[in-house]
Structures are given as C-alpha cells and as structure tokens.
C-alpha positions in Angstrom: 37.4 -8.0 25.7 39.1 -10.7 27.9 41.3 -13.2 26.8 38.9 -16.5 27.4 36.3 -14.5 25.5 38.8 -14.5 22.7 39.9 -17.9 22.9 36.4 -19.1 22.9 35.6 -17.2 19.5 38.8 -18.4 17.8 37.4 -22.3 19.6 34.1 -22.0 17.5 35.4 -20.6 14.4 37.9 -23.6 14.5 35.0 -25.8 15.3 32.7 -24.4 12.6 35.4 -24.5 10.1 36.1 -28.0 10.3 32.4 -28.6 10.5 32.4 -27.3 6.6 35.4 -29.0 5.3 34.2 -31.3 2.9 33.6 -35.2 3.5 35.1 -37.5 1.9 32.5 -38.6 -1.2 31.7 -42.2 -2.3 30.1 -43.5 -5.1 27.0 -43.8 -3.7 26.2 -40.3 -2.1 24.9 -37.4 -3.7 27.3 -34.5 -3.4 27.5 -32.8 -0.1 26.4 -29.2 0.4 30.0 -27.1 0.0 30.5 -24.2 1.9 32.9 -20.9 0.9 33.4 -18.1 3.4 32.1 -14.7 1.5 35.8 -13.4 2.1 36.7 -16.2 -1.3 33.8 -15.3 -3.3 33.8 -11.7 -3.1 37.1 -11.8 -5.1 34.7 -12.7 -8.2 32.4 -9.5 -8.6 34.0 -7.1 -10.7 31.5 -4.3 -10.0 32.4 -1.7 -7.5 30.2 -1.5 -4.5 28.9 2.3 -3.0 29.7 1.6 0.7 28.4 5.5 1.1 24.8 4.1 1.9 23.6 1.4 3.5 22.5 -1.7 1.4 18.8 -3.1 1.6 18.4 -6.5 0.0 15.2 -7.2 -0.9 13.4 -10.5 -2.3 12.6 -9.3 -6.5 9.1 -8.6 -7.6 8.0 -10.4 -10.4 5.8 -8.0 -12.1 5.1 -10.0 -14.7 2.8 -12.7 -12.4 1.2 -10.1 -10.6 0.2 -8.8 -13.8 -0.9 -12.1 -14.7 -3.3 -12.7 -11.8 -4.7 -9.5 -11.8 -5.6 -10.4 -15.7 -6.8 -13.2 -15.4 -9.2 -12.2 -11.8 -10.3 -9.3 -14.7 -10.7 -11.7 -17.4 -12.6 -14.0 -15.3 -15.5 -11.4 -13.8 -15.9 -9.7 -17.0 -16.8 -13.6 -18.6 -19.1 -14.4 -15.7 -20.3 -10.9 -15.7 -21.2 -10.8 -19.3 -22.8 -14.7 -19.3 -24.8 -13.7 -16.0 -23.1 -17.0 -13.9 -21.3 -14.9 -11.3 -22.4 -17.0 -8.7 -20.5 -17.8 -5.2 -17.9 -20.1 -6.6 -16.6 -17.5 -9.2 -16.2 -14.8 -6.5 -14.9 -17.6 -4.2 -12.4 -17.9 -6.7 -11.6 -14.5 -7.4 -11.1 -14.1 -4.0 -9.1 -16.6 -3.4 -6.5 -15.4 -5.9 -6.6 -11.8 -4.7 -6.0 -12.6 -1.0 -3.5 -15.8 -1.3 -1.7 -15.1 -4.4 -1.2 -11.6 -4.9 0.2 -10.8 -1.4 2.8 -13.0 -1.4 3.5 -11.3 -5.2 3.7 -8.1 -3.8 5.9 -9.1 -0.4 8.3 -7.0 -0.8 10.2 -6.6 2.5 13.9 -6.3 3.3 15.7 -9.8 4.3 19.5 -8.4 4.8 20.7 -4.7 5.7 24.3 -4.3 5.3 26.4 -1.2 6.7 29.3 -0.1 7.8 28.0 -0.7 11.6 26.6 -4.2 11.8 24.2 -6.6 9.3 20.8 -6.7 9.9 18.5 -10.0 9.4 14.8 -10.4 9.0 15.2 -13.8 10.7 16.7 -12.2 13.7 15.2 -8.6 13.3 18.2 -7.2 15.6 21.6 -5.7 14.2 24.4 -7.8 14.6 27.8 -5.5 15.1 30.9 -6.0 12.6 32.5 -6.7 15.3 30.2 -9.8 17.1 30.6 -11.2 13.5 32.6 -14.4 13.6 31.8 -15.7 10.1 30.1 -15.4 6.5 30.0 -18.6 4.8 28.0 -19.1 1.3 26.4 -22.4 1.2 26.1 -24.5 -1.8 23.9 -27.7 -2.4 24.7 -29.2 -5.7 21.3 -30.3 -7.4 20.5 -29.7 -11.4 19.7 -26.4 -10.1 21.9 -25.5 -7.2 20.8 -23.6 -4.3 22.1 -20.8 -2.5 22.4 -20.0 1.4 24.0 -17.3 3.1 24.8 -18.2 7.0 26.4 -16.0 9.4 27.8 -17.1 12.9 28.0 -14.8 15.2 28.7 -13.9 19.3 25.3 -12.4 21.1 27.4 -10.5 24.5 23.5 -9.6 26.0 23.4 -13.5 26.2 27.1 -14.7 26.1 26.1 -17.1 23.2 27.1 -17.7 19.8 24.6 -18.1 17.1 24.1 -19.4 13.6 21.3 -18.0 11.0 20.7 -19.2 7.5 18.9 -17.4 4.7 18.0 -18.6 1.3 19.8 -16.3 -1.5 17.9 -17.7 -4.5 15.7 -15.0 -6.3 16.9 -12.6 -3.6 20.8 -11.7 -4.7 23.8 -13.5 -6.6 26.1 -15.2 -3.7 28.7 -13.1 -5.0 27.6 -10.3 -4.8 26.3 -10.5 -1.7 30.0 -11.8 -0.7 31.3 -8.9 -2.0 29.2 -6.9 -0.5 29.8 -7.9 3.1 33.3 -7.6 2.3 33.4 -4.1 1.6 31.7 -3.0 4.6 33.2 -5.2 6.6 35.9 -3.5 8.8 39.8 -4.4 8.4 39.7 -5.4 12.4 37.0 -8.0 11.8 38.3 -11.6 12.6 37.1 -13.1 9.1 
C-alpha cells in the first residue's frame, strides 16, 4: 500500500472524527445525535462472542402479529362466510392484509454478515474486507425513545473512494452487542 494512500485514510478518519465530536449545545436545540466508535461500546457486553462461525444479523420476527393477521383474515371469512356477505370488499380486504401486511411480517432477510474476512451489508450487497474498514461508529439520536444506527466508513480500492453506509439497529440487534461483535472479529492490524 503506498504512503499517500495511507495518509489519505488517516486524512478522512481525522476528518470524520471531528465531524462527530459533539457541538456545543444551547438552550434552545434539541440534543444532537452522539456518535461512539463500536471499539468504546463493545467494552460493555459481558457475553462472550463464538468468532468460530460467521454471524448473520437478521431483522426479528414478530410471531405474535403474524399470528394476529392470520386470525383475524380467518376470523373475518368464517363471519362473512357464515352470514352469506362475502362479497368483493371482504375478499378485497382479506387480500389486502395477506399480500401487504404479512410479507413484510415474514421479511426475514440478513442486514449485516460479520466474519473474520470482511462485513457484509444489505445496503451495499458486497463484502467489505477488515482491512478497507476505516471505521465503526454507533450512532445515537436522543428522543423519549432513542434510536440506534450503525455506520461504517470505509476505502472501495476497485473505485479509489471512500464510502459511508448507515443502517438502523433498532428491532434488529442491541448496539452493543453488535459493537462487540465487530470487535471480536475484527483483526489486531485493523486501523480502528
């Protein structure tokens, strides 16, 4: 790797880094999103992670509502069945709910695959090597409930570009844990 490719990464990280220091707050402003490199908040999750496979994070089902619309499409033909009214608005209905709602209950696909190799993203749908990763920040917007983001910057050498993604964590993975789990695969020779 030469030198000015080098002093260009260690540029941008500077760059991005002062980018996420915090602003200085006044009375008047809501609280600005703070950002923690996972490398900090790995430290708090005290369960050991299996680096032996890779890791597949995946959005949760939520059994419970698909169990829900699929009661309530039954619930609703065997009423209009029984009272004779099954007309075209009923099955429009039923439809409706079994083609909107209940594939997005059952999506189920992987957003982030960890290994020891590189991090894949849905977002990007390419593997990032370890060691094209610059960094892992954990973003945090502070509401009543706050939200979660996990961004990665990193070099692309096909393109000679460096690149930012962001992916919501919430209802996907605890930021720590995800934290800690970059951390342990990521190799000792990674910049951060």
């Amino acid at each position: 790797m030469s030198s000015s490719l080098e002093e260009r990464k260690h540029q941008y990280i500077e760059a991005v880094q002062i980018d996420y220091l915090p602003p200085e707050k006044t009375l008047w402003q809501a609280t600005p999103p703070s950002y923690h490199p996972t490398k900090n908040e790995g430290i708090h999750y005290d369960n050991q992670i299996d680096t032996e496979e890779p890791v597949i994070i995946k959005r949760t089902k939520k059994e419970w509502m698909i169990g829900l619309v699929m009661l309530i499409v039954a619930a609703l033909l065997l009423y209009l069945l029984g009272e004779d009214q099954f007309g075209f608005s009923q099955f429009l209905f039923a439809v409706l709910l079994l083609i909107f709602v209940l594939p997005r209950l059952l999506d189920n696909k992987a957003l982030i695959r960890i290994s020891g190799e590189s991090i894949w993203l849905y977002k990007e749908d390419k593997e990032i090597p370890w060691k094209s990763v610059l960094l892992t920040i954990i973003k945090t917007i502070h509401d009543e409930n706050p939200s979660y983001f996990f961004i990665i910057h990193y070099y692309d050498a096909a393109l000679d570009e460096f690149h930012q993604l962001e992916i919501a964590l919430d209802g996907v993975i605890s930021p720590v844990k995800l934290s800690a789990t970059i951390e342990a695969f990521r190799p000792a020779e990674s910049l951060s």
